[in-house]
N, C-alpha and C positions, 0 to 999 in steps of 0.2 A: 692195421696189418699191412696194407700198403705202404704205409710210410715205415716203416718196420725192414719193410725187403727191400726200400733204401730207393724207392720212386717218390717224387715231389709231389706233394698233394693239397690241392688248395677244398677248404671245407669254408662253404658260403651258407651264412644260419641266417633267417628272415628276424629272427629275435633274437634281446639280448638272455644272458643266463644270467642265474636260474630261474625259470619261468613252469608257469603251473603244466603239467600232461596228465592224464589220466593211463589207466594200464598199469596197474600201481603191484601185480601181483605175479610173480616171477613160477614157473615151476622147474625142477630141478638139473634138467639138461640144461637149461639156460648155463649151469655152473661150467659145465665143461670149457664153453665158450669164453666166460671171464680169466678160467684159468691159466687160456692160451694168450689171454689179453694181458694179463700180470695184475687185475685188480681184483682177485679172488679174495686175500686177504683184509681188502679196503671193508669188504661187506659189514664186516664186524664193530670192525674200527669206526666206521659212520653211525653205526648204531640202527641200524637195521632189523628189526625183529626176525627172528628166523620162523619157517616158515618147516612144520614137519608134515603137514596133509591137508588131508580136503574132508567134510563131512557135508551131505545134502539134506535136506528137511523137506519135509511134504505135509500132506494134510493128515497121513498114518504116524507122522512121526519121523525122529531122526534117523538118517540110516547109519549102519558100523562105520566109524572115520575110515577114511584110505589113507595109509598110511606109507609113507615113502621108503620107510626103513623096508620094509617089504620086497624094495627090489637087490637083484642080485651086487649091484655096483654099489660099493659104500659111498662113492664120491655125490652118489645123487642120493641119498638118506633125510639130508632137508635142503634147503633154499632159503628164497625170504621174499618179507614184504619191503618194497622200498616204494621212498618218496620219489616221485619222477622228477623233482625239480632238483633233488641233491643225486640223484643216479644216474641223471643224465649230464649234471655234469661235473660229474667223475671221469665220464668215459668222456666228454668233450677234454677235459682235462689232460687223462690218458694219449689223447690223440696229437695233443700239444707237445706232452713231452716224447712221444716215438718220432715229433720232427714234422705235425703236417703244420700248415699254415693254415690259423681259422680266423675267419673274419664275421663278428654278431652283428646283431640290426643291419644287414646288408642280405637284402633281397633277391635272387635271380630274377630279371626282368623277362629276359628273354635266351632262346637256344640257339646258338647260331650253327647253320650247316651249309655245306655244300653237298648241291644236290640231295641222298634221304641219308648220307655221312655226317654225324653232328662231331664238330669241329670245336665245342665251348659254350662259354655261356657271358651273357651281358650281365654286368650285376653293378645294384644303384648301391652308395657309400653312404656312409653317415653324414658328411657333408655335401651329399644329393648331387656330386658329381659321378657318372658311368665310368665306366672302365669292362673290358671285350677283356675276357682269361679265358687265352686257347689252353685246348685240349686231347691229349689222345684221346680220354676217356671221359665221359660225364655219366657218373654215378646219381640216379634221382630218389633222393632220401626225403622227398617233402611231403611225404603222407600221402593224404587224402586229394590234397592239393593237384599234385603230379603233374608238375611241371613239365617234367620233358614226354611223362606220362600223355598228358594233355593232346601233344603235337603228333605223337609217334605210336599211341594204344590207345585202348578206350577199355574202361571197366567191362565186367562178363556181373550183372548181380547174379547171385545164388536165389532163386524160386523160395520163397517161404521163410527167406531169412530178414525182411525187412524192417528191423527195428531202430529202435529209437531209447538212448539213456540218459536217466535221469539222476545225478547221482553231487555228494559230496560230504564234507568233511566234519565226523562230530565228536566230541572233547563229554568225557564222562560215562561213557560206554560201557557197560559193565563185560568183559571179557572173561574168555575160559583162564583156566591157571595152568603149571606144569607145562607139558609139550603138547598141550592144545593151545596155551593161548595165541600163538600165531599162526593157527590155523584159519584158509580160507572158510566160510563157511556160504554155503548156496541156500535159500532160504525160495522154493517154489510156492508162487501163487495160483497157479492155475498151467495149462497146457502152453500158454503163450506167454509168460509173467512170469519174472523171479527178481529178488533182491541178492545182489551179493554183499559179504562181508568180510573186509581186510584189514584187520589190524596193522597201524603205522603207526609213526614214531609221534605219543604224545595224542595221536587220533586214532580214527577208524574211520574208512571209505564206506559209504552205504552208497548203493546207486539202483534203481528199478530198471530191469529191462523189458519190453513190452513192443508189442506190434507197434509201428509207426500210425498204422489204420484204426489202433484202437486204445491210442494214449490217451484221448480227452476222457475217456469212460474215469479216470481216475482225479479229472479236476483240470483248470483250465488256465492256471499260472503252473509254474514249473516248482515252486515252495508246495500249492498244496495239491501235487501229483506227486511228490515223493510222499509228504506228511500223510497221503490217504492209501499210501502203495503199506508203509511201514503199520499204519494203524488196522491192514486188515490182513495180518502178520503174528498173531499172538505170542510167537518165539522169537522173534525177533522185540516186541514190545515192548515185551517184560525185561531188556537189555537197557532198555533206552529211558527209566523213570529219571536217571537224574542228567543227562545228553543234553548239550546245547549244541547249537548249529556255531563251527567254523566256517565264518567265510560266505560265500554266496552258494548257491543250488544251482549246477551247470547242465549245460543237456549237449549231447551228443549222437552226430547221425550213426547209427551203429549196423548201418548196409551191409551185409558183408557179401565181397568180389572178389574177383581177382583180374588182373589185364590179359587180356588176349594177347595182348607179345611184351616178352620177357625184356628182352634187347634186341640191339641191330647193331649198324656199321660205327663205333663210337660211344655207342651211348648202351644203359641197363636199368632198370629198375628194381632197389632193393625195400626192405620195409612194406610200410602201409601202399606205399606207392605202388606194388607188385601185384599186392592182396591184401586182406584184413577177412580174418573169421571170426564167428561169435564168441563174445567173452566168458562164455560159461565156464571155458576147462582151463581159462588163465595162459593159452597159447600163444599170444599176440607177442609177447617181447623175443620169446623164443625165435618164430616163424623170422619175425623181422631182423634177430641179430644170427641168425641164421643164413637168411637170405645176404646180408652182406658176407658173410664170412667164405660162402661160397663163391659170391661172386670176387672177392679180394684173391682166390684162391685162382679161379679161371682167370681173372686179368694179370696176374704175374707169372701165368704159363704163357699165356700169349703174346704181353710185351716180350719174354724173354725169345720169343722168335721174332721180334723185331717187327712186329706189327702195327703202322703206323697206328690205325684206326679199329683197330679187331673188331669182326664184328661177335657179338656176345650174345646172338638168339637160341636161343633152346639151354642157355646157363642154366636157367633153375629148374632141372630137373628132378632132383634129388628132393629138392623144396616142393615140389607139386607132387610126387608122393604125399611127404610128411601131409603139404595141405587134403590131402585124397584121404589122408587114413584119417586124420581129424572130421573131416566132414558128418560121414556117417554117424560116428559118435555125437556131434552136435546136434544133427535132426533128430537122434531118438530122441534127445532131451523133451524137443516141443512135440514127442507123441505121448498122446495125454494119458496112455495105461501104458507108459515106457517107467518099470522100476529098476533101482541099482540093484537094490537087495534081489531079487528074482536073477537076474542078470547073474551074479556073483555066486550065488549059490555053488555053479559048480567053478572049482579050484583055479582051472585051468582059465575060464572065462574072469575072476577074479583077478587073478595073475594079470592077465592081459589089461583089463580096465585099470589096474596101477599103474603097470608100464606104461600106456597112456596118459595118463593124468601128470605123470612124471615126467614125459616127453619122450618117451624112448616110442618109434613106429616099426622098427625092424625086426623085433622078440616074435619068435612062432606063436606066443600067447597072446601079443597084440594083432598081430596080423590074424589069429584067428577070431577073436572076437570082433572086429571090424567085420569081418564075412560073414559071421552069427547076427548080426546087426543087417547087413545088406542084404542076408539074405530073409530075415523077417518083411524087410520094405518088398520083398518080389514076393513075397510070396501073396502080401498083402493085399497088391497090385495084380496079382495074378486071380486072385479072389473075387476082383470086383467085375460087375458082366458091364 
């Protein structure tokens, strides 16, 4: 988008492409965002499952799928599932051809500023010589990592969200048909524990999500913590008689935060690098190609007033909503007498729970059902002596 409004842009990736990421499950606002991108129509073209809803499972049984076509916008009616390693670089791709400059296996070492103004970054080459690329802006897109994150914010964890996933790729899956089979599917094990399920091209992601505090309860190599997460899963099971494992069994820290400052004199934080929330409702790619889009959107008002260095604190505002209205919906998940079906019952609270799942946080339905949620935790709270 930047390179688009006709500013030079240098994009420094620590890896080469295409390389493996997890987050493999898109939900439907993500679309709008591709569309402004120009690869909307690529989704197809790659061969990308599409993606029409969500169904959760419990120990009563399945709940009614939620279904996208439910919302008022036809543009968000489905989505899809994609490979990270071919999605992502598409949009590397993408960025190539609007004109930025990207350079793979070339790491940022270090941030350089003047005074708490960051000015650039040092970054080491493929032939392990440095080279200093100034900067008005330095955008930090390194996840978890958070490079400039690092120097200039610190993580905020979210209380009771401290998990840990276990998850990967398996060939012979038995899948739904019709406009199920590229549905997400949530498969709960208990109040802290669930298995998700994303049909991909050729595969299927299985990954356990679980307390960080109480991963061993399920085995003590990371092969048989998933094999014992899936075998005590009967609906899930009965999927998997003829499954073999693709690939290896990866585990990731799945903390979810967010940094206590956005940006400053120079520099921003977009992506995981910002935040990162639990993957239960599939928000991750959204929040994160969100978070750039706004912030591409606030640095091309700014430079256009001639701002050497803008500074960019309090840019993601818009974004810390959307993360504020995701929240609540996430913690009900780990309340252990928290159902959908109950929850949905009435219309209006249904409504809302789509529009969520969907991505949409602005709808009177979503916004009411977030406060029907917030206000069950006060009341709860208010309950106890």
């Amino acid at each position: 988008m930047l390179a688009k409004a006709g500013h030079g842009v240098g994009l420094f990736e620590r890896h080469a492409f295409p390389r493996f990421r997890v987050g493999e499950s898109l939900v439907p606002a993500v679309n709008l965002i591709l569309e402004k991108l120009g690869v909307l129509e690529r989704m197809d073209e790659i061969g990308f499952p599409q993606k029409h809803g969500v169904q959760f499972f419990s120990s009563n049984g399945p709940s009614r799928p939620f279904y996208f076509s439910e919302v008022r916008d036809e543009r968000m009616h489905n989505t899809w599932q994609v490979l990270r390693s071919e999605f992502d670089r598409m949009l590397l791709d993408n960025a190539v051809a609007a004109g930025a400059h990207v350079e793979t296996d070339t790491p940022v070492i270090e941030v350089c500023c003047e005074g708490a103004t960051v000015t650039g970054v040092r970054v080491q080459r493929l032939d392990e010589s440095e080279g200093i690329v100034q900067a008005r802006v330095v955008l930090d897109a390194s996840g978890q990592q958070g490079v400039v994150a690092r120097e200039y914010s610190e993580q905020e964890l979210i209380p009771g969200l401290e998990n840990t996933a276990v998850y990967a790729h398996y060939r012979g899956v038995r899948m739904d048909t019709g406009i199920d089979a590229g549905s997400t599917l949530i498969y709960r094990l208990d109040a802290e524990s669930w298995i998700w399920f994303i049909p991909l091209m050729g595969v299927v992601s299985i990954g356990l999500v679980t307390s960080a505090r109480g991963i061993l309860r399920f085995g003590h190599s990371r092969d048989e913590i998933l094999q014992a997460a899936i075998d005590q899963c009967p609906a899930l099971l009965e999927r998997m008689g003829d499954a073999t494992l693709v690939g290896e069994v990866r585990v990731a820290r799945d903390f979810s935060y967010r940094a206590k400052r956005d940006g400053g004199a120079g520099w921003a934080l977009i992506g995981d690098a910002l935040g990162f929330i639990d993957p239960v409702y599939s928000t991750g790619l959204l929040l994160s190609l969100r978070s750039a889009e706004i912030a591409a959107l606030e640095i091309t008002c700014a430079l256009a007033r001639e701002k050497k260095h803008p500074d960019l604190s309090g840019f993601s505002t818009e974004w810390q909503v959307a993360f504020d209205r995701f929240l609540p919906l996430v913690r009900a998940f780990y309340t252990e007498d928290f159902r959908f079906g109950e929850l949905s019952k009435h219309e209006a609270h249904r409504q809302g729970l789509i529009d969520l799942l969907t991505g949409i946080v602005d709808t009177e339905e979503a916004i009411g059902v977030v406060n029907k949620i917030q206000q069950m935790f006060d009341d709860e709270a208010a309950s106890k002596p």
